[in-house]
N, C-alpha and C positions, 0 to 999 in steps of 0.2 A: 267736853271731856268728862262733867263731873256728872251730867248726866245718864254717857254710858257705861260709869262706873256704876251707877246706881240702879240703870236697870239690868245690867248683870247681877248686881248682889240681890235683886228680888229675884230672877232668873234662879240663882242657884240655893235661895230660902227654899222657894219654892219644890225646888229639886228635890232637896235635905228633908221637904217636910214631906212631898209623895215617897219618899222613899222609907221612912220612917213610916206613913201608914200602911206601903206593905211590906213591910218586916212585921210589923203588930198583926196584919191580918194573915202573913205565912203562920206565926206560930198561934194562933186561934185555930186555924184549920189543922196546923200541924196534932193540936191539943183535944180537936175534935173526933179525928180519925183516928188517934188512939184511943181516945174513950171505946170510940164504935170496935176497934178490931180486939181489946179486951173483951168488948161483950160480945163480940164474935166466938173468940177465945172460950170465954166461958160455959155460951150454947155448944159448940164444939162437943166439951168438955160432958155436957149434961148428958148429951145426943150420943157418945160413946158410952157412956156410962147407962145407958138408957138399952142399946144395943148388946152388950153384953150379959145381961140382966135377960133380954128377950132370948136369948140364943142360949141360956141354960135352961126357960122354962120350954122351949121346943126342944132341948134333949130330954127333959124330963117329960115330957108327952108323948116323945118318940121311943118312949125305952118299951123294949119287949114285954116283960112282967104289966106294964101299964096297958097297954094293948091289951093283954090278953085280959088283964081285970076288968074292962071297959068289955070285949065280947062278951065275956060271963056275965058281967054284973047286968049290963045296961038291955045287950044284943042276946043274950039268954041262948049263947053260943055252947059249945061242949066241943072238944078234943073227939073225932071222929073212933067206934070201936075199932080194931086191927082187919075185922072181920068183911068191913066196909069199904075198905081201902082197894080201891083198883090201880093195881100197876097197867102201865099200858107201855108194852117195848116197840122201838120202831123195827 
């Protein structure tokens, strides 16, 4: 009897001590995946900020006055005389 008293009590040391190592390793990984979805969090974060910043300087590329300084300036473009202009009616 006093034997399998005693290999119960290692039985359930045992137990006590697998289960303690993973509680220690739930919150290691618990501790890991939050690091990581912070720094997810944070790329997010950049990556909006990065996008917003791109899509002012495409409306500022895309504005009419800009065009039209880029034809004259670059493309050596000119506003057509009145005299030049063909209507064509269907």
């Amino acid at each position: 009897m006093k034997r399998f008293g005693f290999v119960l009590f290692a039985l359930l040391l045992l137990a006590d001590i697998a289960s303690a190592i993973g509680v220690v390793y739930q919150r290691h990984e618990g501790r890991v995946l939050f690091v990581e979805l912070t720094r997810l969090n944070k790329e997010r974060d950049e990556m909006n900020f990065e996008y917003g910043r791109l899509q002012l300087e495409q409306s500022t590329w895309a504005e009419p006055n800009r065009i039209e300084q880029v034809a004259r300036g670059q493309l050596g473009m000119d506003s057509a005389d009145p005299a030049d202009i063909v209507v064509i009616r269907r």
